[in-house]
C-alpha positions, 0 to 999 in steps of 0.5 A, a space after each residue: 484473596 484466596 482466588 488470587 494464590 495458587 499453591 505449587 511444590 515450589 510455593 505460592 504463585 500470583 494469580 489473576 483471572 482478567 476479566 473479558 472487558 480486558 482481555 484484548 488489552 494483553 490478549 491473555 487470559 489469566 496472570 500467573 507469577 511466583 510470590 517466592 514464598 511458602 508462607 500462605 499469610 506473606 502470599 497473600 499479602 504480596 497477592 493482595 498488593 500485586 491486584 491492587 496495582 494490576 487493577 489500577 494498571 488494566 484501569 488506566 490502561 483501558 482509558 487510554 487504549 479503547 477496548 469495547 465489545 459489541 455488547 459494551 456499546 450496546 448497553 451504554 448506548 442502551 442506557 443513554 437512549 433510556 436516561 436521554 429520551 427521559 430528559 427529553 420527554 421531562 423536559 417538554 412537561 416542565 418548560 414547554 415552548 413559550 410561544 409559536 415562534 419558540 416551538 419553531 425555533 426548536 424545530 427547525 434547529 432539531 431538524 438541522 441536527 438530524 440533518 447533520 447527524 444523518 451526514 455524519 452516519 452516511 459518510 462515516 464522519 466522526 471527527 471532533 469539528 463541526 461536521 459540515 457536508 452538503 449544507 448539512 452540519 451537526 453542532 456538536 461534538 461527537 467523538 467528544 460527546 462518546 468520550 464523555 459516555 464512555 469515561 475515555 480519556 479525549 486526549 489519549 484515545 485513538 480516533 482511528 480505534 475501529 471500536 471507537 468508530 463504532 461506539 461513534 457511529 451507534 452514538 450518532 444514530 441513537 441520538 438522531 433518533 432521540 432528536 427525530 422523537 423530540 420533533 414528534 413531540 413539537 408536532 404534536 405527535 406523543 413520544 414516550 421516551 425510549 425503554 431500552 431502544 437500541 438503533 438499528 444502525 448499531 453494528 453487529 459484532 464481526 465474526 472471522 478471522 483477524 486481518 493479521 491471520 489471512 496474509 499466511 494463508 493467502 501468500 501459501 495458497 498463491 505461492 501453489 497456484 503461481 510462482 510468488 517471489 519473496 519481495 512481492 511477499 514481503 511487500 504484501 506483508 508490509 502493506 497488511 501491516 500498515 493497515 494494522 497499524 493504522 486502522 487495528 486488527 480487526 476480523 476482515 468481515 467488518 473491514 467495510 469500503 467506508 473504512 478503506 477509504 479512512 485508511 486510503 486517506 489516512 495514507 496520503 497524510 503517511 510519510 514516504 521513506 519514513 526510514 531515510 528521514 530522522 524525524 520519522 524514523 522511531 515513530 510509529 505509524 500511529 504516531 506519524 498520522 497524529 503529526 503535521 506533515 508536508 505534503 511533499 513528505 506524503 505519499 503519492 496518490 500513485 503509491 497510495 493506489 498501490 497500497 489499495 491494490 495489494 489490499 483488494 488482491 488480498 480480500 479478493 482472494 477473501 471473496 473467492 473463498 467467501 470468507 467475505 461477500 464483497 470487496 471492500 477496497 475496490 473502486 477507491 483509486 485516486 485519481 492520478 497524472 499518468 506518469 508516462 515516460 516521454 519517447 526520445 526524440 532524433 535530437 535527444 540522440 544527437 544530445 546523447 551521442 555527443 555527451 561525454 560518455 561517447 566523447 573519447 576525449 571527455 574527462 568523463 570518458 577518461 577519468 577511469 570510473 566508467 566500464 564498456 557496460 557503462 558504453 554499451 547500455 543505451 546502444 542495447 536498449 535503443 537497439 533491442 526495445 528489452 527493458 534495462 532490467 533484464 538487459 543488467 540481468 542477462 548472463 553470457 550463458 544466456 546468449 546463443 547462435 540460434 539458425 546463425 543469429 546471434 541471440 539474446 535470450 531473456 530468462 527466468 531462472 530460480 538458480 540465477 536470480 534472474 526474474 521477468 516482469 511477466 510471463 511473456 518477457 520470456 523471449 530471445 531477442 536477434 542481436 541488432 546489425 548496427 550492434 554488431 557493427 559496433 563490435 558487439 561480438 567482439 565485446 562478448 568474446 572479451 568478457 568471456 577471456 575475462 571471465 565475466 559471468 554478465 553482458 553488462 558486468 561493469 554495472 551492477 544490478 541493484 538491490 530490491 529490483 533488477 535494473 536499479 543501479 542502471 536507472 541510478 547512473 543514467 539519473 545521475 548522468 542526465 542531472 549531470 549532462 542532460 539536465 533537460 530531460 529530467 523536466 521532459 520525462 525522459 529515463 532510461 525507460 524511454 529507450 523502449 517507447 523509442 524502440 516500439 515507436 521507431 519499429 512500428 511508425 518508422 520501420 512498419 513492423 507487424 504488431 505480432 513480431 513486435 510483441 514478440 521482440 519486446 516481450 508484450 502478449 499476443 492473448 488478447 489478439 488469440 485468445 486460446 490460440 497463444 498456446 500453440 502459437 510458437 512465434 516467427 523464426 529467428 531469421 524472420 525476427 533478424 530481418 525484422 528487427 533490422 529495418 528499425 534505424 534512428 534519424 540521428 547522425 551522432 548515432 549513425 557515426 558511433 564508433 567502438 570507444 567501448 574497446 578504450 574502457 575497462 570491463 
């Protein structure tokens, strides 16, 4: 027990090399803690009791936490090929076929096993059930079977656990092996049984680094190359986590497209708003997956496709500095319905002119709770094509008299917070004639004796992204008084289709003064030329802009109810 002790100026110390086959277990090298004693003899004792029971701990601990190295599962398996093709090859001796039919039967049942084993290795298919693909099945239980030779506890293991996936997968292609050699003997053909064979198929151990250690990186070097907000960092920090979660850190070289599927799949059984719903709140990821969960408690194909996007930017940055030759979580997108926003029509204007909050007589307009910002929303939106997003963003300071146009600019600042969806969002928007007639210049100069720092100060603009308190209140409002266009597709977003549609069908805008005014890029149409390209004048952009009109009375006859609302 004398490895055990060591001897400090404040007494004996506990100490307990682990050994490698543990190690990943606490991700440690050795235990050391104070005996509280100067005694050699009690030391030892208390030593001898404390490796007692941190061996049966790391034991136990093994058996329920799958920790096998390359090198363990190829000596198990090793031994398994030796000891099976001897049992095989005995076997054939000492019970040979009774008959022609009996040696026919035993052939065609091997050669549907091989069939079922060779699926299983194609589509990286270990699951406990009866494996069935194409026609072809194995009988028998795999994960069972290497639970079984492995000493691993079937109902505590984790089934996702990469190395139990690879302990499966050399299993599989060493017993097809087995069972193409016993065919050989039923032909015929003399197969001495196997001394040490290990199946090619049998992976190797990965080097790199761990997916854990690649997100710091990736995040600084893209942080250097283009401008990375906070959010989009932590949302590819969340996503590399559940991939860890779920699927183990694992070195990113043994991370293959077979196992980006698993996960993608895994996901679509995962919950959505895990932290909103008590059940699944305090579970862990692992957890979540072993339980039976609704579908229409899962994540949805789109935010799955999502997940593998943040993945495939993270390992193709892998790629670009060959740290990994391929990229394995490209092309496994799900196939999804395309969420389009449907455009509004001349009658949902009419609906939404003559719905309570441009009714000055409604209880709604009157109750107190709704703000000229409130008023104002879908007449900018309608009249500008600009996202409600940057819409909730723009600031006083942001609007300008530009050749004698009132403009609106849309920014990107650090200072202010205020983000762009792209690099061409960037953009100043000529204030629309009908806004104008709506007293929109007026609106401003109030803002500013009130000392507003938004055009849209009443509404507030949200907290993970810009724009969300907008779409919450239109949600709300269309449950409330536009019940219809929920089940229609039609959201605050659509206000922009209706302004792209309404500028080049209706009003026959050029394609260039619309991207310019909706803040779409001109690159594909100029190529190299967008860097000189400066875009139309302002007074070209106002004449443009204001040739775009709705077919709608309820519009055409809006007055200023703005000015009956607080700010």
């Amino acid at each position: 027990m004398a490895q055990n002790l060591l001897l400090r100026p404040s007494g004996y110390y506990f100490r307990y090399i682990i050994r490698s086959c543990h190690r990943p277990l606490l991700s440690i090298k050795e235990l050391r803690y104070t005996l509280s004693t100067s005694s050699r003899r009690l030391a030892g004792k208390k030593a001898r009791a404390v490796a007692a029971k941190v061996e049966s701990l790391l034991e136990r601990l093994a058996r329920t936490r799958l920790v096998l190295t390359d090198n363990q599962i190829r000596e198990t398996i090793r031994q398994y090929v030796e000891e099976a093709g001897q049992e095989f090859s005995d076997s054939h001796l000492q019970f040979p076929p009774r008959n022609h039919l009996d040696r026919e039967g035993g052939m065609s049942h091997l050669a549907d096993e091989v069939a079922g084993l060779h699926s299983a290795l194609a589509n990286s298919n270990f699951t406990g059930k009866r494996f069935v693909y194409d026609g072809e099945s194995f009988s028998g239980d795999i994960q069972a079977e290497v639970c079984s030779l492995f000493g691993l506890d079937a109902t505590k293991v984790d089934r996702g656990d990469i190395q139990f996936l690879r302990a499966c997968q050399a299993w599989t292609a060493a017993t097809k092996q087995l069972y193409e050699d016993h065919l050989k003997r039923l032909h015929g053909e003399v197969a001495e049984p196997k001394r040490a064979a290990v199946p090619s198929e049998i992976p190797q151990v990965a080097k790199g680094p761990l997916v854990s250690e690649v997100v710091e990186p990736f995040l600084s070097d893209r942080s250097k190359r283009k401008d990375i907000e906070e959010r989009t960092a932590s949302g590819y920090r969340q996503f590399v986590q559940l991939f860890i979660d779920t699927m183990g850190d694992v070195p990113v070289t043994s991370v293959t497209p077979a196992m980006a599927v698993q996960w993608r799949d895994k996901l679509l059984e995962y919950p959505k708003n895990k932290t909103k719903v008590k059940a699944y709140r305090d579970c862990t990821p692992k957890q979540l997956l072993s339980m039976s969960i609704p579908p229409e408690h899962c994540l949805s194909k789109a935010t799955v496709n999502n997940h593998l996007v943040h993945l495939s930017t993270v390992f193709g940055d892998l790629v670009r500095l060959q740290t990994i030759p391929i990229n394995p979580f490209t092309g496994h997108e799900l196939k999804t319905t395309q969420q389009s926003y449907n455009q509004f029509t001349p009658s949902d204007l009419e609906l939404i002119f003559t719905s309570p909050m441009y009714d000055i007589e409604s209880d709604y307009f009157k109750d107190g709770t709704r703000t000229a910002a409130h008023w104002w929303l879908l007449p900018l939106a309608l009249h500008s094509g600009a996202r409600s997003a940057e819409l909730v963003q723009l600031k006083l300071a942001d609007m300008a008299v530009i050749d004698g146009i009132l403009t609106a600019n849309i920014v990107e600042d650090k200072a202010t917070g205020q983000r762009v969806k792209t690099a061409s969002s960037v953009r100043s928007i000529p204030i629309h004639p009908r806004l104008l007639e709506l007293g929109f210049s007026e609106y401003l100069e109030t803002l500013k004796e009130a000392g507003a720092d938004r055009v849209l100060e009443g509404i507030g603009i949200g907290g993970q992204k810009p724009g969300q308190r907008a779409g919450d209140w239109f949600n709300r409002y269309r449950q409330a008084y536009l019940p219809n266009f929920k089940a229609e597709k039609k959201t605050l977003h659509s206000t922009r289709g209706t302004f792209y549609s309404a500028a080049y069908n209706d009003a026959g805008m050029e394609t260039r003064y619309l991207k310019q005014i909706v803040g779409h890029s001109e690159a594909d149409e100029l190529g190299a030329g967008t860097h000189y390209n400066k875009g139309a004048s302002m007074e070209k952009l106002y004449s443009e802009i204001g040739k775009v009109g709705y077919d709608s009375k309820a519009l055409d006859d809006l007055k200023d109810g703005w000015r009956l609302l607080k700010l």
